[in-house]
DSSP file (Angstrom, degrees, kcal/mol; ACC not computed):
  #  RESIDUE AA STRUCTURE BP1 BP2  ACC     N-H-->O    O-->H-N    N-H-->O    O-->H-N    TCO  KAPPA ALPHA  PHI   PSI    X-CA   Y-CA   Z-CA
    1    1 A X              0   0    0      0, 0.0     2,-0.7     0, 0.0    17,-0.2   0.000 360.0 360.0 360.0 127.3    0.0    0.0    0.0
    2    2 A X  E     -A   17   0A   0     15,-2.3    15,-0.5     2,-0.0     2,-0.4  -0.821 360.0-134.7-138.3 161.3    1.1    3.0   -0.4
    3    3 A X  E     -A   16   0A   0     -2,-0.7     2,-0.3    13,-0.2    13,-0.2  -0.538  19.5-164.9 -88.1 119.7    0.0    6.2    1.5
    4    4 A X  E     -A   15   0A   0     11,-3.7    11,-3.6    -2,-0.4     2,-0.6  -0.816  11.8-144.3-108.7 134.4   -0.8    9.9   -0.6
    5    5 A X  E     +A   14   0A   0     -2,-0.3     2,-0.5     9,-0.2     9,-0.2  -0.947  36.7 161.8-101.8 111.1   -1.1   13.5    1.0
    6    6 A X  E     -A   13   0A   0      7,-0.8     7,-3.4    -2,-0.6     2,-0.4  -0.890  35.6-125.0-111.5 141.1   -3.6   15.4   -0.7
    7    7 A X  E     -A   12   0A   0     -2,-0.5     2,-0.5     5,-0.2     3,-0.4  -0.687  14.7-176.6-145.2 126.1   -5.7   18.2   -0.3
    8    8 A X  E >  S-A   11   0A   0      3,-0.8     3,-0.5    -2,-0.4    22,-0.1  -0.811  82.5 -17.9 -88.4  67.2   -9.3   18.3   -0.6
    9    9 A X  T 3  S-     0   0    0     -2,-0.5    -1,-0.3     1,-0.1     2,-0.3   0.954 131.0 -52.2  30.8  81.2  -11.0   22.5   -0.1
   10   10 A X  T 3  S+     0   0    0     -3,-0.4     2,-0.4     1,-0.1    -1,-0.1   0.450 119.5 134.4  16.4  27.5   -7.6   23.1    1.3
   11   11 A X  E <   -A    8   0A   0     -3,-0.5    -3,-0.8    -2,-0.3     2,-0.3  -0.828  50.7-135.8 -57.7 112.1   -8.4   19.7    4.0
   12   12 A X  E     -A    7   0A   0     -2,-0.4     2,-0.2    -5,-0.2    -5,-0.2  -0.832  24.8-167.6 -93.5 140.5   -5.1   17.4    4.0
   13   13 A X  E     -A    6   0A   0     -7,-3.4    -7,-0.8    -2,-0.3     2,-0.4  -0.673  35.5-153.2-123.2-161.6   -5.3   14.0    3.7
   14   14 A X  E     +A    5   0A   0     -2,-0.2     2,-0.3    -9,-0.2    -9,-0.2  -0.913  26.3 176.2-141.9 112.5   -3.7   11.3    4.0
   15   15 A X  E     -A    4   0A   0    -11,-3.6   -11,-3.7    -2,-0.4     2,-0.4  -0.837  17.6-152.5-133.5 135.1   -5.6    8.3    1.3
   16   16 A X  E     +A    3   0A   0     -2,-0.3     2,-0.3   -13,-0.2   -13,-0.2  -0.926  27.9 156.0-112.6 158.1   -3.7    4.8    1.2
   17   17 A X  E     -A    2   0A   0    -15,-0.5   -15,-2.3    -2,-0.4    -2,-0.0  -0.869  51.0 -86.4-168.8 156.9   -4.2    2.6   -2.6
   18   18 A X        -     0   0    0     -2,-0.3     3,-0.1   -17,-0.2     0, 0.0  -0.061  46.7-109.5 -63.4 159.1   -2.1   -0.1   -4.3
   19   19 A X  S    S+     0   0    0      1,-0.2     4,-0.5     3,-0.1     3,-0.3   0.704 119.3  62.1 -60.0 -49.0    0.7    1.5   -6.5
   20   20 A X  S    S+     0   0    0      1,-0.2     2,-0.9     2,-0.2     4,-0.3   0.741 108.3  43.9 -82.4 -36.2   -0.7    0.5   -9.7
   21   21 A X  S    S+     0   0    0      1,-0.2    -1,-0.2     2,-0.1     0, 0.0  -0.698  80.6 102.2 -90.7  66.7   -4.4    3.1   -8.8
   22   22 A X  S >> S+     0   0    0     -2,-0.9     3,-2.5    -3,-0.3     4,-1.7   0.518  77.7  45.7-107.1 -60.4   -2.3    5.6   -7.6
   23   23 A X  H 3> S+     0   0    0     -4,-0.5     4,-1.6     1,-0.3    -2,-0.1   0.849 118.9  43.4 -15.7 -58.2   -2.8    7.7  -11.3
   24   24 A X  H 34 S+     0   0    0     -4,-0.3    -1,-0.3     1,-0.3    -3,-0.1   0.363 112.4  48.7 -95.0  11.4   -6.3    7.2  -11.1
   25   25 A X  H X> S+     0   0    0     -3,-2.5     4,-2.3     3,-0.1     3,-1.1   0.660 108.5  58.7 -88.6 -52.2   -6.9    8.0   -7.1
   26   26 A X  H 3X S+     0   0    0     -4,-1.7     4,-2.0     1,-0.3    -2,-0.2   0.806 108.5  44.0 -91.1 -24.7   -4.9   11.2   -7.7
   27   27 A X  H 3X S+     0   0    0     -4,-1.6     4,-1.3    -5,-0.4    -1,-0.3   0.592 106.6  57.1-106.6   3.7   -7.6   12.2  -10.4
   28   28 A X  H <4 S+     0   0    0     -3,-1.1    -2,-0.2     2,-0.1     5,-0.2   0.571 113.6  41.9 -88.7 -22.1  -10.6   11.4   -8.5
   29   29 A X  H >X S+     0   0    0     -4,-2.3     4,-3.6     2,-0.2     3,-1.7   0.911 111.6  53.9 -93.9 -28.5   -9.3   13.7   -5.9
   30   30 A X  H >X S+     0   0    0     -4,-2.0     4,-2.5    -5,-0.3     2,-1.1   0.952 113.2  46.2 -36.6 -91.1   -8.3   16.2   -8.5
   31   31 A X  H 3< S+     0   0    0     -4,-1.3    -1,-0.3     1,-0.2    -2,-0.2   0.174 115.6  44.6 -38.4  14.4  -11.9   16.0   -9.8
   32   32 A X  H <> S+     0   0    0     -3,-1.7     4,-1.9    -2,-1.1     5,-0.3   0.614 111.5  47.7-114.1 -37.5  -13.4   16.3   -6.7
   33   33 A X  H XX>S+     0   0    0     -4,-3.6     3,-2.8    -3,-1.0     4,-1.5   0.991 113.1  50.6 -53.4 -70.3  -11.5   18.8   -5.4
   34   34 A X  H 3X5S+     0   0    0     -4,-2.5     4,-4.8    -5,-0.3    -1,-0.2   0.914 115.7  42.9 -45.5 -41.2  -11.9   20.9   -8.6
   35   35 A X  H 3>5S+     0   0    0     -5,-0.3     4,-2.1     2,-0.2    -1,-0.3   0.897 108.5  60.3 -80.7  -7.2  -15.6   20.4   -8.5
   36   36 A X  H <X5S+     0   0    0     -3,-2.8     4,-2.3    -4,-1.9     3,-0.4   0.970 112.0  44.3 -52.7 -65.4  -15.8   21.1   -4.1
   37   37 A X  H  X5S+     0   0    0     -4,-1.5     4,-1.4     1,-0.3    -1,-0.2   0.788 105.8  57.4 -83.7 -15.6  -14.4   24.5   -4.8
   38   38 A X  H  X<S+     0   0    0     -4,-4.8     4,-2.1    -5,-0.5    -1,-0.3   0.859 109.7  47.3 -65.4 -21.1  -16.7   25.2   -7.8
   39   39 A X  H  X S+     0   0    0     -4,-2.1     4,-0.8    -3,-0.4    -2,-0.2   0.865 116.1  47.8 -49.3 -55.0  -19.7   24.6   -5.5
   40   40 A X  H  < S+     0   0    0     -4,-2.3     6,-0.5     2,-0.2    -1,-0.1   0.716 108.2  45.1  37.0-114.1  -18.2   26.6   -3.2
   41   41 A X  H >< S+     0   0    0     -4,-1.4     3,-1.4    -5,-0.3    -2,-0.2   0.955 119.0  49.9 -69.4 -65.1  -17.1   29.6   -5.0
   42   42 A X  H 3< S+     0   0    0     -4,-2.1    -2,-0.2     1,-0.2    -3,-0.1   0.871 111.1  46.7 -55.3 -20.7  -20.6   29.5   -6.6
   43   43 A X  T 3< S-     0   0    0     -4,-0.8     2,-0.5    -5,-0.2    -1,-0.2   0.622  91.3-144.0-100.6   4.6  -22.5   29.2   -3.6
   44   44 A X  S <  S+     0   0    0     -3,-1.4     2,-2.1     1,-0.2    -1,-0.2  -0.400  74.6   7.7  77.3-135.0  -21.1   31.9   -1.0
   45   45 A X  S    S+     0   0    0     -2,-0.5     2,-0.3     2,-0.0    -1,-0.2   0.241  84.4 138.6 -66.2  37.8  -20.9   31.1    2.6
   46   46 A X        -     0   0    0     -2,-2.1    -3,-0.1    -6,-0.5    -2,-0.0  -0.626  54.6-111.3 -88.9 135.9  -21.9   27.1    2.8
   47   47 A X    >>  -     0   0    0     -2,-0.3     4,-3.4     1,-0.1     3,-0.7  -0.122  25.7-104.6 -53.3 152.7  -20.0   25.0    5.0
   48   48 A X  H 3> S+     0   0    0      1,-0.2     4,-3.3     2,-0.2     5,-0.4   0.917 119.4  58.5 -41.5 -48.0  -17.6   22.4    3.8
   49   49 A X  H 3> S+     0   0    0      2,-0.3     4,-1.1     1,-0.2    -1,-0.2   0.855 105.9  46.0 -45.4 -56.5  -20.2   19.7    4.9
   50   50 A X  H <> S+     0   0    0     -3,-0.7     4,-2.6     2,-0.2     5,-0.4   0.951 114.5  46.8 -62.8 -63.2  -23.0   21.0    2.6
   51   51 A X  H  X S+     0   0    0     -4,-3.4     4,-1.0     1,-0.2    -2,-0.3   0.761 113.6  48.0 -66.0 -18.1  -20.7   21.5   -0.5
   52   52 A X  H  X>S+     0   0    0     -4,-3.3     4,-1.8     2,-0.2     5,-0.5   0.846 115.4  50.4 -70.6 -72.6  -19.0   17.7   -0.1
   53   53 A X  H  X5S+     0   0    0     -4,-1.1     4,-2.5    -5,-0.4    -2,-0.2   0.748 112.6  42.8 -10.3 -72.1  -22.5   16.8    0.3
   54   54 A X  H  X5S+     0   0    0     -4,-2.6     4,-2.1     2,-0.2     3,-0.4   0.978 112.1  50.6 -42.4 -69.3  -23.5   18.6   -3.0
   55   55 A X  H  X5S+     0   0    0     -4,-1.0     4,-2.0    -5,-0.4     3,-0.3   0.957 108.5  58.1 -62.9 -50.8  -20.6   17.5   -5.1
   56   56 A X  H  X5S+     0   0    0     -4,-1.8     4,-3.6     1,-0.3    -1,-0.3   0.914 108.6  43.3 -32.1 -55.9  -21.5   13.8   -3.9
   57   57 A X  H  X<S+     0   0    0     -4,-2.5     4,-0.7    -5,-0.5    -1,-0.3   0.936 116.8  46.1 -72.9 -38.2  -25.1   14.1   -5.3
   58   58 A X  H  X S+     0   0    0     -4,-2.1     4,-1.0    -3,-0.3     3,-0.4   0.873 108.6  53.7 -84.2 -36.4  -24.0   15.6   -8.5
   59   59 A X  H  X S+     0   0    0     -4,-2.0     4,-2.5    -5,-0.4     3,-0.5   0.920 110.6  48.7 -63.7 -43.7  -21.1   13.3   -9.2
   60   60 A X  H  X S+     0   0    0     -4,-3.6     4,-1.0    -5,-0.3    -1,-0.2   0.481 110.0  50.2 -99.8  19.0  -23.4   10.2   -8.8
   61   61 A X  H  X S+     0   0    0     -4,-0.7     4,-0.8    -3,-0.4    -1,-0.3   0.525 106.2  53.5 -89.1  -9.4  -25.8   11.6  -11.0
   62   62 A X  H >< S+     0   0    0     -4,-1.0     3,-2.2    -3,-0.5    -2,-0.2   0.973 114.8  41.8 -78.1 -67.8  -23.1   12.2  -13.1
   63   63 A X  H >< S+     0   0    0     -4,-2.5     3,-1.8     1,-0.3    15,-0.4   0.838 110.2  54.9 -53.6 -55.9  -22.3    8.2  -12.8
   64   64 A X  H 3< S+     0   0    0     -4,-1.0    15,-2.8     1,-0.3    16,-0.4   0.650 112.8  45.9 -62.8 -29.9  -25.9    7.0  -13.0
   65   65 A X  T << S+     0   0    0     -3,-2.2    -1,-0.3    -4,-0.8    -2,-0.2   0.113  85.5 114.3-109.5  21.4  -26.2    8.9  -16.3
   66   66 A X    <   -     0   0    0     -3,-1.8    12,-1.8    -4,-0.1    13,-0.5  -0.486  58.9-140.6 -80.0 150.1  -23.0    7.8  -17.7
   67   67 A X  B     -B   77   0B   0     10,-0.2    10,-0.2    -2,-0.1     2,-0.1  -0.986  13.9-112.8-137.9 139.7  -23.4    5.5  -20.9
   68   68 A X  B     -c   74   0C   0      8,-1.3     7,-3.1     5,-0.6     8,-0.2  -0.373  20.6-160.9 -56.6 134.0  -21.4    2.3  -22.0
   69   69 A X        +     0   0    0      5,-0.3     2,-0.3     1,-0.1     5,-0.2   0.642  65.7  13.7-101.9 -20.2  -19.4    3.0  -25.0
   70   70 A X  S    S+     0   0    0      3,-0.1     3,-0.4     0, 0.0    -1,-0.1  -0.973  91.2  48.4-149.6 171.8  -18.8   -0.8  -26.3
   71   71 A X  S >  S-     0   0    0     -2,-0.3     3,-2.0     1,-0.2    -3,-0.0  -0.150 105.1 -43.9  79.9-167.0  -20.1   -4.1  -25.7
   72   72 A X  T 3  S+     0   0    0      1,-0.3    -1,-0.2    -2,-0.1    -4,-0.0   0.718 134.0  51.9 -75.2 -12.0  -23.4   -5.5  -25.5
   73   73 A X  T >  S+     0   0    0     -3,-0.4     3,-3.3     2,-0.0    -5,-0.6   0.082  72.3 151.4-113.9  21.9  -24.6   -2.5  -23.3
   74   74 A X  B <   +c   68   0C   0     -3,-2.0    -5,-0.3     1,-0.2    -3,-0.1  -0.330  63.3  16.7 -48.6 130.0  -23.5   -0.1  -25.4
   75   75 A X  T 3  S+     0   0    0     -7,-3.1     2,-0.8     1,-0.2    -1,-0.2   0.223  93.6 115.7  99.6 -30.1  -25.7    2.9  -24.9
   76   76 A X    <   -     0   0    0     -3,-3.3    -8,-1.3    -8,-0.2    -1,-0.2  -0.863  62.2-128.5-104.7 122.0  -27.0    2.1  -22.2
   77   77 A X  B  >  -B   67   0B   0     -2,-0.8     4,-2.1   -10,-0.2   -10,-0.2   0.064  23.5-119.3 -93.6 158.1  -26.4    4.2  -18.9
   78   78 A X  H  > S+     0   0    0    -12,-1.8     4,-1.8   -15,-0.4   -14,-0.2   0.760 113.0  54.0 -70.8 -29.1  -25.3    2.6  -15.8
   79   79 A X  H  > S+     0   0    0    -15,-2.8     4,-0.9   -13,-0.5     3,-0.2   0.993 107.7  46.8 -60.6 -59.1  -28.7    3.9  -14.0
   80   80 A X  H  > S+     0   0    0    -16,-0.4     4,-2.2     1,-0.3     3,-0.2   0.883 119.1  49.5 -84.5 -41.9  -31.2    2.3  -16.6
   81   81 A X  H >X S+     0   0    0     -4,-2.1     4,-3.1   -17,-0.2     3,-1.0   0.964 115.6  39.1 -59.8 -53.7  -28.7   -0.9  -16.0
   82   82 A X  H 3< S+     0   0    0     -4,-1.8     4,-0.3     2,-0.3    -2,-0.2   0.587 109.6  54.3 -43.5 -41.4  -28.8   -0.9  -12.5
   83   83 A X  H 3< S+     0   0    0     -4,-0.9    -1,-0.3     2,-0.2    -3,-0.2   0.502 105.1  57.1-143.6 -35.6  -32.0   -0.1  -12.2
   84   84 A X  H XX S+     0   0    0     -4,-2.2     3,-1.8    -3,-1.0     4,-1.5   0.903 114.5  45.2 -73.7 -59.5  -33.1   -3.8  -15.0
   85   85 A X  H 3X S+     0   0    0     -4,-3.1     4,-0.6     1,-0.3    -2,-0.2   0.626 108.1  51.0 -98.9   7.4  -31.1   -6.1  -12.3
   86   86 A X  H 3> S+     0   0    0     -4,-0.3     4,-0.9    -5,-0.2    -1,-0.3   0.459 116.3  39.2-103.6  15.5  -32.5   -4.7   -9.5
   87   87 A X  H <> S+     0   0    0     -3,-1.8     4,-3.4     2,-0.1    -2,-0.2   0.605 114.0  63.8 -80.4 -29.6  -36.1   -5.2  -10.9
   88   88 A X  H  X S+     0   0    0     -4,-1.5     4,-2.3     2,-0.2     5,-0.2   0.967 109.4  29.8 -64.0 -57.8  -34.7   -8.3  -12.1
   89   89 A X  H >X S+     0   0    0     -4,-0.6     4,-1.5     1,-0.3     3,-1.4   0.966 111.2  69.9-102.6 -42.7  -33.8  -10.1   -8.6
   90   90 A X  H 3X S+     0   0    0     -4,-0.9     4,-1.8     1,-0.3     3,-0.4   0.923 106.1  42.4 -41.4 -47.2  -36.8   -8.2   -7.1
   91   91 A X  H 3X S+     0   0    0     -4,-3.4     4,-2.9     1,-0.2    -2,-0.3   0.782 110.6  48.2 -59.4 -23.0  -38.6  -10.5   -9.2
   92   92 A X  H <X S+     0   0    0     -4,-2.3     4,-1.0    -3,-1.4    -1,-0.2   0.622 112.4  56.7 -94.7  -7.9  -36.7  -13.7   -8.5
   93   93 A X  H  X S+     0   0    0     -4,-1.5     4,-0.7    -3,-0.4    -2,-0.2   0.642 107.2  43.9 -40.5 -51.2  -37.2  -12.6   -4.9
   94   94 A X  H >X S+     0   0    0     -4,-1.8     3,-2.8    -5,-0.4     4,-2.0   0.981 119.5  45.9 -60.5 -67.1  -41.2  -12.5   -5.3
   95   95 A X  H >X S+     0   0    0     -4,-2.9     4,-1.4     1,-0.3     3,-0.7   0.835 109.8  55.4 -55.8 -34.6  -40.8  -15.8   -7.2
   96   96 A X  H 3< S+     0   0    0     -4,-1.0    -1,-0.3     1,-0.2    -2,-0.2   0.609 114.8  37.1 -64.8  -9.9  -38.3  -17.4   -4.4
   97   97 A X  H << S+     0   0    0     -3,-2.8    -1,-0.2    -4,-0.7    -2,-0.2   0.453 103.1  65.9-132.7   7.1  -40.4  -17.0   -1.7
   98   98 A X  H << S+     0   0    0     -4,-2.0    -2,-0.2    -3,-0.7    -1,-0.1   0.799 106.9  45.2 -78.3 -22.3  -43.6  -17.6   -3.1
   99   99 A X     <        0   0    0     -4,-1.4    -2,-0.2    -5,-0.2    -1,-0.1   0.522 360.0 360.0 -80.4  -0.3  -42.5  -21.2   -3.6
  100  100 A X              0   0    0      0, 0.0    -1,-0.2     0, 0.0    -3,-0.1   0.690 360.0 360.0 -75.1 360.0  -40.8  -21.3    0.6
């Protein structure tokens, strides 16, 4: 493991990951940071608290509306997947425990 000091709206941390995700740790905090302190800057006085909060929601809306670029689900957003397998095993739920 090895251990990175970053800093987050001028928060240091201290974040441990395998060698080989160090790149791609160090540009999730980039992006997070970059979008923290536009929330921020746009929003005046909010505590830190609010504006992680904010950048959370917006990031995994970001993710949810993200779309596969190859393979059989090309096209198709991670939400609208997510969103078929958990209808999916709600139903094979219904069915498993109508037969108990």
């Amino acid at each position: 493991m090895e251990h990175l000091e970053v800093t987050i709206l001028d928060k240091e941390l201290t974040l441990a990951c395998e060698p080989s995700e160090k790149e791609k740790l160090l540009a999730a905090v980039k992006q997070a940071n970059d979008l923290m302190t536009l929330i921020k800057q746009s929003a005046g006085n909010m505590n830190n608290e609010r504006v992680a909060l904010m950048a959370c929601i917006q990031l995994s809306s970001q993710l949810l509306s993200s779309e596969s670029t190859e393979g059989p689900f090309q096209g198709v957003s991670y939400g609208d997947y997510k969103n078929k397998v958990d209808h999916i095993n709600a139903l094979l739920d219904d069915g498993i425990n109508r037969l108990k």
